[in-house]
C-alpha positions as CSV (number, residue, x, y, z in Angstrom):
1,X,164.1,66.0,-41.0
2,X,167.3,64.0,-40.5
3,X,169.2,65.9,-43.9
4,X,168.1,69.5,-41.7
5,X,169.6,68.3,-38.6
6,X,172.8,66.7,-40.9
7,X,173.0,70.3,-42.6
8,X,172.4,72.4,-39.0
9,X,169.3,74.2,-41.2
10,X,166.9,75.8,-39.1
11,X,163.3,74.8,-39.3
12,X,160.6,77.3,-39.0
13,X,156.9,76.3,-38.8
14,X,154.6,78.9,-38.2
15,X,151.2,77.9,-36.6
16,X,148.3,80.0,-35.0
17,X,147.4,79.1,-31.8
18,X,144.4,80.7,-30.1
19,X,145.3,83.9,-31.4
20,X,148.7,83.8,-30.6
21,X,152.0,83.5,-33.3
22,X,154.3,80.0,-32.3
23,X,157.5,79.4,-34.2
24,X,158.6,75.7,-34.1
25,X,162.2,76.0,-34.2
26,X,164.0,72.4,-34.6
27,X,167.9,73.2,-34.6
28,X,170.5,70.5,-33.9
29,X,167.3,67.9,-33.2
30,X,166.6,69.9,-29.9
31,X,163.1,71.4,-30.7
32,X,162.1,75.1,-29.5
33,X,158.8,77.1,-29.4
34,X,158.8,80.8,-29.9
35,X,155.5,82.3,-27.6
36,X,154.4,85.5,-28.4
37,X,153.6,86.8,-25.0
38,X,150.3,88.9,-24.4
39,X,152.5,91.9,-23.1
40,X,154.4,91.8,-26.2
41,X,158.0,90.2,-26.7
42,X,158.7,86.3,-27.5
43,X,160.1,83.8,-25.1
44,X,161.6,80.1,-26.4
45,X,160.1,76.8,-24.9
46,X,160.6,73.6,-24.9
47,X,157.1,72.4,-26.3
48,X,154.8,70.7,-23.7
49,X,154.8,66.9,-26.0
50,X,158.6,67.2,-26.4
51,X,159.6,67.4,-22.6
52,X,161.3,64.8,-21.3
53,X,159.3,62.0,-19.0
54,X,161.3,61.2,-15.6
55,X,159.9,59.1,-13.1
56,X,160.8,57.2,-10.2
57,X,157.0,56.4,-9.4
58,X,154.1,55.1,-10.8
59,X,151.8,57.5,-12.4
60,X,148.8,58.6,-10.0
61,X,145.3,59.1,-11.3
62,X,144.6,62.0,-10.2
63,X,140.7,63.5,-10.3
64,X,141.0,67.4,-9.8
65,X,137.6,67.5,-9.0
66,X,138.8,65.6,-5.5
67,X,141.8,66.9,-5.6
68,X,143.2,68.6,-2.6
69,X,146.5,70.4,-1.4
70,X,147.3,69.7,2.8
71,X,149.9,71.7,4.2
72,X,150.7,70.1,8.0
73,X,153.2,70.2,10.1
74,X,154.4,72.9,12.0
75,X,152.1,74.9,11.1
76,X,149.6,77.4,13.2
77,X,146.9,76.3,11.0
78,X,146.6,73.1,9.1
79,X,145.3,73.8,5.3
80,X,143.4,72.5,2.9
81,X,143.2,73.3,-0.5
82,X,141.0,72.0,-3.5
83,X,142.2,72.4,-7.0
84,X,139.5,75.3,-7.8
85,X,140.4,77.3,-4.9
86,X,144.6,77.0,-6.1
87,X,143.2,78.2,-9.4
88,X,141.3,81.2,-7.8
89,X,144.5,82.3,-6.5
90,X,146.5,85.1,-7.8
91,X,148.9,83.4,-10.5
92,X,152.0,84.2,-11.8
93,X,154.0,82.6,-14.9
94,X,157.6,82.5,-14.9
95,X,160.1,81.3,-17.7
96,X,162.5,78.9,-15.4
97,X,165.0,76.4,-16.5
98,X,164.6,72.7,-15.6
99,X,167.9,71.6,-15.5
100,X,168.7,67.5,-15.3
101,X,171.6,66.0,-13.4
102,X,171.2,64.0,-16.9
103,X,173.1,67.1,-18.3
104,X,169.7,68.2,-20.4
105,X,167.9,71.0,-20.0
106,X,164.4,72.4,-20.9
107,X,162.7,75.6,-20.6
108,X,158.9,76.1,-20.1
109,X,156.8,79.2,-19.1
110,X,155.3,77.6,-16.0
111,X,152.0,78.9,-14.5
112,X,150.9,79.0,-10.8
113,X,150.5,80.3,-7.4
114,X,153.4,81.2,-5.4
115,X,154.6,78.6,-2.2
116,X,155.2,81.5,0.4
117,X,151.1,82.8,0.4
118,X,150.1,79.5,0.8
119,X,153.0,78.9,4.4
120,X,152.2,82.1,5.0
121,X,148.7,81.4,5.1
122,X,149.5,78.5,7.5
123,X,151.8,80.4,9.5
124,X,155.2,78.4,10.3
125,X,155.8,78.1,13.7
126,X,159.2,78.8,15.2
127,X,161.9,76.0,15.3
128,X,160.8,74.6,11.9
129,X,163.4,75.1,9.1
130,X,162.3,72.3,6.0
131,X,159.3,71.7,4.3
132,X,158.8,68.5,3.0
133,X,156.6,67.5,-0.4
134,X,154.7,64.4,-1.4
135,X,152.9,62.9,-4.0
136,X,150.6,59.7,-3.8
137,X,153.1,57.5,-5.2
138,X,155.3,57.7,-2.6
139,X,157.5,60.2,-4.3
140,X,159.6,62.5,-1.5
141,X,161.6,65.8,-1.8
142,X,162.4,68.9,0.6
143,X,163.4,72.2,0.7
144,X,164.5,74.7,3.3
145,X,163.0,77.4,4.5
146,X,166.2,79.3,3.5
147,X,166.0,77.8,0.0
148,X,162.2,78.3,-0.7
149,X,163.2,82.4,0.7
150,X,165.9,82.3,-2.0
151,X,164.2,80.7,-5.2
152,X,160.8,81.5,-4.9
153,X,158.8,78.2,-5.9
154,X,155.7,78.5,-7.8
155,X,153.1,75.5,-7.7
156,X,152.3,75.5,-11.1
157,X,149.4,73.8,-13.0
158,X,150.2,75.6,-16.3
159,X,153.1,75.0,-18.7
160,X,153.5,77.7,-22.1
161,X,149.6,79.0,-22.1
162,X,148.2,75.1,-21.5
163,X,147.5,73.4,-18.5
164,X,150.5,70.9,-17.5
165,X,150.3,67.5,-19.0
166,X,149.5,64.7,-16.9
167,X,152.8,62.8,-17.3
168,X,154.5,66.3,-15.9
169,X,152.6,66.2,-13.1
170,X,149.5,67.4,-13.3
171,X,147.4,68.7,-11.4
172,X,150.0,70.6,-9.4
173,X,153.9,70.3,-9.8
174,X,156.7,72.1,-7.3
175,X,159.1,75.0,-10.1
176,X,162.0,75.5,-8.1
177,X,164.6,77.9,-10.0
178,X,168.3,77.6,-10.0
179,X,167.9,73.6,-8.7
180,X,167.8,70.3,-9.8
181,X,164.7,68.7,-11.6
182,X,164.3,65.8,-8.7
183,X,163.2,68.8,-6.5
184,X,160.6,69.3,-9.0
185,X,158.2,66.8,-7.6
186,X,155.3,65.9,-9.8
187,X,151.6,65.3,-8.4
188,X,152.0,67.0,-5.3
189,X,149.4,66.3,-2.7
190,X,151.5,67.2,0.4
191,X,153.4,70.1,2.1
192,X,154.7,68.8,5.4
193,X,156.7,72.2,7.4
194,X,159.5,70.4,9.9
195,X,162.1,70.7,12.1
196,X,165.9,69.0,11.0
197,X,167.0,67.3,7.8
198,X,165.2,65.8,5.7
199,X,166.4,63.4,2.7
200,X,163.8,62.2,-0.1
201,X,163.5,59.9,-2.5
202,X,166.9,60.8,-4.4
203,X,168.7,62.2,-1.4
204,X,168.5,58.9,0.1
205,X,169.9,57.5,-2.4
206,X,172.9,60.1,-2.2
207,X,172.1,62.7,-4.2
208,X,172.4,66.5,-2.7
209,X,169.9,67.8,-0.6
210,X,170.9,71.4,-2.1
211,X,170.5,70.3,-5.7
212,X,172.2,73.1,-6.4
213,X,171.9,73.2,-10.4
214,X,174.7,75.8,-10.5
215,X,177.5,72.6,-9.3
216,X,176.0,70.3,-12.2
């Protein structure tokens, strides 16, 4: 493998997966995945057991069959969702860039349900403008209302046709286009809607609260 990366030779593996054509592309020693999409047409990955791990808290175990999704706060309804009833939502999958302040990115065709239903749902009362996310271990981020109108976060459980590995955050991680992985929050237990600032686990430490990936 090392004399194909020396020689910038292109790799290509071809496997059949569940019916499906994957090219494993290794180029420069960054690996891709061609999936041949159901509609037709190919999109490039990064596969699922090469993504980076980054974490700033311990793993959780997590048992989906207990599992459930609150969304508090300023809220006219408090909710409650269990991992089945996220699933029996309507799901959408989206190729969206996970960009690193690292400098790295990776690319994955992540599968969910759409954050706006589910506030929606809850109705957000006037005066609130953040919504904050947690995950058992402690693990803080937020977005603003503003920001969550603009990118249009999934809550995905999927990631390129499988459901997401654990050390990605299974059962339910926050895809938020066009910003920085550490708003990406793994495990996510928690939606919290507020009123004023608020700075998580990385923003306290003086990192943006935009995470704009765009000013990298």
């Amino acid at each position: 493998m090392e004399w194909f990366r020396k020689y910038g030779v292109t790799l290509l593996v071809v496997a059949l997966l569940a019916g499906a054509v994957v090219f494993l592309i290794v180029n420069g020693g960054e690996p891709k995945e061609e999936l041949a999409l159901p509609e037709g047409g190919t999109v490039e990955v990064t596969p699922n057991d090469e993504m980076r791990v980054r974490t700033a808290e311990t793993d959780p175990v997590i048992d989906p069959a207990t599992y459930t999704l609150a969304v508090t706060g300023m809220v006219e309804r408090t909710q409650s969702f269990t991992f089945d009833e996220l699933l029996a939502m309507q799901a959408e999958e989206r190729l969206v860039d996970l960009p690193c302040v690292e400098g790295w990115t990776e690319t994955a065709l992540w599968k969910g349900t759409r954050l706006i239903p589910l506030l929606e749902s809850a109705g957000v009362l006037e005066g609130a403008d953040n919504v904050v996310f947690s995950s058992p271990g402690g693990y803080t981020t937020s977005l603003t209302l503003a920001d969550i109108d603009e990118t249009d976060p999934l809550l995905a459980y999927g990631a390129n046709g499988e459901m997401l590995p654990h050390e990605q955050g299974f059962p339910l991680r926050l895809v938020v286009p066009d910003r920085l992985g550490y708003k990406w929050i793994k495990w996510v237990t928690s939606i919290e809607v507020i009123s004023g600032e608020y700075e998580g686990y990385w923003e306290s430490r003086g990192y943006s609260n935009e995470a704009d990936a765009s000013n990298r």
